[in-house]
C-alpha positions in Angstrom: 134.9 54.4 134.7 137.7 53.9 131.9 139.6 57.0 131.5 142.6 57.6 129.4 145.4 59.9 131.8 146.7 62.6 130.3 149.8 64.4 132.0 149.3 67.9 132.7 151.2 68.9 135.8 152.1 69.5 139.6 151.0 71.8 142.2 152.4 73.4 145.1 152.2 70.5 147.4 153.8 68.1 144.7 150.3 66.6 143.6 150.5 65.3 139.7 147.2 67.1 137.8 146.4 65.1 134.6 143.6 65.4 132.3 141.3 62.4 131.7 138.8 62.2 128.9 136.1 59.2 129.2 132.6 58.2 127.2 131.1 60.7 129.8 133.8 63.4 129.0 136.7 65.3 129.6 138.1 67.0 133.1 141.4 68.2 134.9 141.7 66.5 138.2 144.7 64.8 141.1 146.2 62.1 140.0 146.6 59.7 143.3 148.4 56.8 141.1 151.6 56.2 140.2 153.5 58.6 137.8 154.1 55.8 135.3 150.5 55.3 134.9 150.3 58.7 133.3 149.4 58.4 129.6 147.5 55.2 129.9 144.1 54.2 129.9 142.5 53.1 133.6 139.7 52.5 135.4 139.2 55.2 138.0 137.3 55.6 141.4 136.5 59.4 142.1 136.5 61.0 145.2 135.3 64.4 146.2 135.6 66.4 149.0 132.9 68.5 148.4 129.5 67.8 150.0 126.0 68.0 148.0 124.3 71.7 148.3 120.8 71.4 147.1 120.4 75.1 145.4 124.2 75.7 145.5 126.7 73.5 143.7 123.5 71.0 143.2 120.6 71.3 140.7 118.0 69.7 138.6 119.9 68.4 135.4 118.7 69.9 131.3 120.2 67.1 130.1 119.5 63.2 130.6 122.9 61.9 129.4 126.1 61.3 131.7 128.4 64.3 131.5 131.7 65.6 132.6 132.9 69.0 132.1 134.9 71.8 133.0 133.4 75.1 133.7 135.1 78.6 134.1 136.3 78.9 137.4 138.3 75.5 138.3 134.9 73.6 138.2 134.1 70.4 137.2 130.1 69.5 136.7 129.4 65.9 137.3 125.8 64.9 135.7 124.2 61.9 136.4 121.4 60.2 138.5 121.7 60.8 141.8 121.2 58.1 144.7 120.5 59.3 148.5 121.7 56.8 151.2 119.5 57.3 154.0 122.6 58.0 156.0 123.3 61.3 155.4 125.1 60.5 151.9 124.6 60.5 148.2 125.8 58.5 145.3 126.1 60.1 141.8 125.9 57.4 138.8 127.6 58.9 135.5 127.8 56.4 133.0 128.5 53.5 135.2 130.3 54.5 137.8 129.7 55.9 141.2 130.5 58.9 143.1 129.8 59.2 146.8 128.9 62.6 148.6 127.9 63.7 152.0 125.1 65.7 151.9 124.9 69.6 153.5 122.6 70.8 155.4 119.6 70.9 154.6 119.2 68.1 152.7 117.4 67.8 149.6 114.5 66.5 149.6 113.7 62.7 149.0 111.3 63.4 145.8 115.0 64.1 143.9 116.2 60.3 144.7 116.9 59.0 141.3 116.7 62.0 139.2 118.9 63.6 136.7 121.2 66.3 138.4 123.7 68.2 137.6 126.9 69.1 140.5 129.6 71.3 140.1 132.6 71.1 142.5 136.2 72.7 142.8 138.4 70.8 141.2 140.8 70.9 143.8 138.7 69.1 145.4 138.4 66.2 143.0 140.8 63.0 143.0 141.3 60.3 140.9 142.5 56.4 142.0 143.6 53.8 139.6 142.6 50.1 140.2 142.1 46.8 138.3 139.3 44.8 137.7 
């Protein structure tokens, strides 16, 4: 995904928090990449350290677009179609780009393979890696 880095700042532990705004939208997450690549667009690979809860921080989407957004709470709400493995894992597509997941037990069910859902996670537990293509 193509994000444009916007500097926001550190935590505790030294961590740079920037805001990045994309086609799918906008969200406050860690910035794993160098500090000079603050204030510049990149393309990103998420990760999350927060496992799929079907019925908690997981649920059928209202809306069939990709979407990013910040909720109250330190949230952010991924929304896109979501892809299970077979290995205990899940992949969220949001406009383009994957997101992997473990999945918590119980799983969901396999009928919501490839459906629009909607996940909210801490953002603390969202981070965001700078590559080339």
């Amino acid at each position: 995904m193509l994000v444009h880095v916007e500097a926001v700042g550190q935590v505790a532990d030294g961590r740079a928090t920037v805001r990045v705004r994309s086609e799918a939208g906008a969200a406050a997450a860690f910035w794993c990449g160098e500090p000079t690549g603050v204030g510049r667009e990149h393309h990103v690979e998420w990760t999350v350290e927060e496992d799929v809860a079907w019925d908690g921080n997981t649920r059928p989407a209202t809306s069939f677009s990709p979407g990013m957004d910040e909720e109250g709470g330190g949230r952010i709400v991924f929304r896109g179609r979501l892809g299970l493995t077979g290995d205990g894992g899940a992949m969220l597509e949001v406009a383009g780009t994957h997101i992997l997941f473990d999945l918590a037990d119980p799983p969901p069910s396999a009928a919501v393979d490839g459906t629009w859902v909607e996940i909210s996670v801490e953002r603390n537990s969202v981070s965001l890696w700078p590559y080339l293509l």
